[in-house]
C-alpha positions in Angstrom: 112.8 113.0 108.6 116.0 112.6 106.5 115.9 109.0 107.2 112.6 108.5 105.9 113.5 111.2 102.6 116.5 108.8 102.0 114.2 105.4 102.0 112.1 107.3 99.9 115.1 107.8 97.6 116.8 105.0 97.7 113.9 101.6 98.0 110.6 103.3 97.2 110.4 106.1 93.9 111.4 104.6 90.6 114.6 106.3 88.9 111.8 108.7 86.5 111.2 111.8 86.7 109.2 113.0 90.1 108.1 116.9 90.3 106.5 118.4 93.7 103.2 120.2 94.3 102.6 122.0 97.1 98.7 122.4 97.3 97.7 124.8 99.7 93.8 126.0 101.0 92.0 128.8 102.6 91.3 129.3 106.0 88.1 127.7 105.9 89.0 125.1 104.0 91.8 124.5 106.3 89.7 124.9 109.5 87.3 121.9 108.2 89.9 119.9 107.1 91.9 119.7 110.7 87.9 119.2 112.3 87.0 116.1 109.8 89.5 114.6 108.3 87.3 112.3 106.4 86.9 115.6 104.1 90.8 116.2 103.6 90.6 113.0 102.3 88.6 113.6 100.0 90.0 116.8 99.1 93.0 114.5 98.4 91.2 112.1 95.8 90.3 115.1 94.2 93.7 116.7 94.0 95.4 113.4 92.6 92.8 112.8 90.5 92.9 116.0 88.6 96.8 116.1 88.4 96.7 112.2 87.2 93.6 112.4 84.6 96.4 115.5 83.3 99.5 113.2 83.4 97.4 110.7 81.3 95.9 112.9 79.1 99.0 114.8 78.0 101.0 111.3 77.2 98.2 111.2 74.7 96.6 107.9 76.9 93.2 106.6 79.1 93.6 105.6 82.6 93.0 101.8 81.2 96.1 101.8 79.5 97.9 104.6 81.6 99.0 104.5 85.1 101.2 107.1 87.6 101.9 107.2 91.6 103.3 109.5 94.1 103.5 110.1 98.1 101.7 112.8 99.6 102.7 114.4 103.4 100.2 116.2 104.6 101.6 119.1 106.8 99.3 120.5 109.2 101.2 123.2 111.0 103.4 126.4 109.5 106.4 127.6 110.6 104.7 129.3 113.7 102.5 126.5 114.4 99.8 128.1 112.8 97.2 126.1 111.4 97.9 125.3 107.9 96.7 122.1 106.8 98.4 121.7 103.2 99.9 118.7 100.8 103.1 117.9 99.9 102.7 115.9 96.7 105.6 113.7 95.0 104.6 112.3 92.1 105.8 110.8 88.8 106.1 113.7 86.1 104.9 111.2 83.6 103.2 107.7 83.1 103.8 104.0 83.1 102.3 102.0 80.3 102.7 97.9 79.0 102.5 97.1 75.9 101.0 93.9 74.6 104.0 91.9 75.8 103.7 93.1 79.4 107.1 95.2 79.3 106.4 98.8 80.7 107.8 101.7 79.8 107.5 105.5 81.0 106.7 108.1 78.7 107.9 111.4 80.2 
């Protein structure tokens, strides 16, 4: 795990900004999610959606002329080995935009 934390680090995020959410569900939820997948997934979509459209939104932009990214883990098990299907979301605590000249910038 502290390998994969330190490629994380060091090759993939950008030097900006990053702020974790931890996104956790009832036991039905959770109990649905570890039968069909498909519908964690979409549960996901959802998730990132929200927080993204309120990334872009507060840095005053659209999603056309706005763009973010992050990493979720998706832990399935607590510390007892309980079911607890949750997400562990990295992402950028801001947005990435070009301007006409195709230079981007972040706006934090």
């Amino acid at each position: 795990m502290a390998d994969s934390a330190a490629l994380l680090v060091d090759e993939v995020l950008p030097r900006e900004p990053i702020r974790q959410w931890v996104i956790s569900f009832p036991f039905q939820l959770r109990y649905l999610f570890a039968r069909y997948p498909k519908a964690m997934n979409k549960m996901l979509a959802i998730v990132y959606r929200t927080i993204a459209t309120h990334l872009v939104k507060k840095a005053g932009l659209t999603h056309k002329t706005a763009k973010t990214g992050g990493i979720t883990l998706i832990q399935h098990f607590g510390s007892a080995l309980n079911l607890n299907v949750h997400f562990h979301i990295l992402l950028l605590d801001g947005v990435y935009t070009t301007n006409r000249y195709g230079k981007q910038r972040f706006l934090g």
